[in-house]
C-alpha positions in Angstrom: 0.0 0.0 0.0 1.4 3.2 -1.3 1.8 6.2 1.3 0.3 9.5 0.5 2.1 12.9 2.0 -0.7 15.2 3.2 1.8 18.2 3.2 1.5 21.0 1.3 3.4 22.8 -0.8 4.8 26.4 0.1 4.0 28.9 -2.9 6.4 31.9 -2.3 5.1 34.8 -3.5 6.5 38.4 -4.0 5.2 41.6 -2.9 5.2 45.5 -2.9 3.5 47.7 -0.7 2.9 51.1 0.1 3.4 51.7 3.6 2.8 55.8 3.1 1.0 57.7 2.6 -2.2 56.0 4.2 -5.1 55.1 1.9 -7.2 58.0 1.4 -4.5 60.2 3.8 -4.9 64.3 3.6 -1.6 65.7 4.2 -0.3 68.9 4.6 2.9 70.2 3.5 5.8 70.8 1.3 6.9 67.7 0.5 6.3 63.7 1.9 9.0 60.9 2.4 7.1 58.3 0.7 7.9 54.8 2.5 7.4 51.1 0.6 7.8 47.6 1.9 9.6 44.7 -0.8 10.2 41.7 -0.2 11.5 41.4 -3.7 15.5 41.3 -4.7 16.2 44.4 -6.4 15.5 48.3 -6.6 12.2 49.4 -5.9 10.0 52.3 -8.3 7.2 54.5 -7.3 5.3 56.0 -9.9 2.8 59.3 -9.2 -0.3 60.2 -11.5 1.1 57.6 -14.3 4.1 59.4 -14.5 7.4 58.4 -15.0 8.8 55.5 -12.8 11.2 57.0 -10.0 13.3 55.2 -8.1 13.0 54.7 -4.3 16.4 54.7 -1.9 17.1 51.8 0.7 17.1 52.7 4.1 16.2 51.4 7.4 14.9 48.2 6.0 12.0 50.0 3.6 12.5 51.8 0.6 11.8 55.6 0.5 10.7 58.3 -2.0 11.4 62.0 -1.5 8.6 63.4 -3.3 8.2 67.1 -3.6 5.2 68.3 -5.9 6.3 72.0 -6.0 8.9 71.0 -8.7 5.8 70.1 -10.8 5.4 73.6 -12.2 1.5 72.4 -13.8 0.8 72.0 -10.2 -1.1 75.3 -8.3 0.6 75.1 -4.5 -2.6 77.0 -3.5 -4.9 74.0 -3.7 -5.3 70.3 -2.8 -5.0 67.7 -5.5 -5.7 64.2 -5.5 -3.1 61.7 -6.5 -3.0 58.5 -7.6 0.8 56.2 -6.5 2.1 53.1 -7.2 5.1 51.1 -6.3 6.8 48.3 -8.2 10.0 45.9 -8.2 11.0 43.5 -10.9 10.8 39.4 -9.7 13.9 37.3 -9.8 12.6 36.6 -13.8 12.2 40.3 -14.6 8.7 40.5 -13.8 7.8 43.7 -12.6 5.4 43.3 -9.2 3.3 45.9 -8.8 1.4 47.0 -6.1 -2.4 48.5 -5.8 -2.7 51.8 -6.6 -2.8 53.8 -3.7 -4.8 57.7 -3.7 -4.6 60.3 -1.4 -4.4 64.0 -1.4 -2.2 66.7 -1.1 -1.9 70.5 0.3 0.9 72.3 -0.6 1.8 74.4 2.4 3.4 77.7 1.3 6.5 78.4 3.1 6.3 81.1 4.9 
């Protein structure tokens, strides 16, 4: 009589998460330190509004994005706009895995 194994196999999967801002967040300010979680090999990219891909700098075990929407210059500082950002990394096969979008809004705070 043959034995079956009841274990299971362990499907490893990759992800990339956006840590901060918060779903939905309203922040203030002149610029945000945008912080992502990986647990993929390999530089990690933010991208805001479907723009261009940026990339994000290691440090303290997440990756970070110093985003600063006055250097937009179609922005106007003097109201609150909505954004839209995503993170990715590329798998060990050149995959890119990409996160869920993730909105929240924006007030520029004019220096004084």
């Amino acid at each position: 009589m043959a034995v079956k194994s009841r274990s299971k196999s362990i499907k490893s999967t990759q992800s990339v998460r956006i840590d901060y801002p918060r779903p939905e967040e309203h922040l203030v300010g002149e610029s945000y330190a945008i912080r992502v979680q990986s647990d993929v090999e390999g530089p990690v990219e933010v991208s805001m509004d479907d723009g261009p891909w940026k990339e994000c700098r290691p440090g303290v075990g997440f990756w970070w994005y110093d985003w600063n929407p006055l250097t937009k210059k179609a922005e106007s500082p003097s109201r609150t706009r909505k954004h839209k950002l995503v993170a990715r990394a590329r798998g060990g096969n050149g995959t890119p895995i990409v996160s869920p979008a993730r909105r929240f809004r924006f007030e520029v705070e004019q220096p004084a």
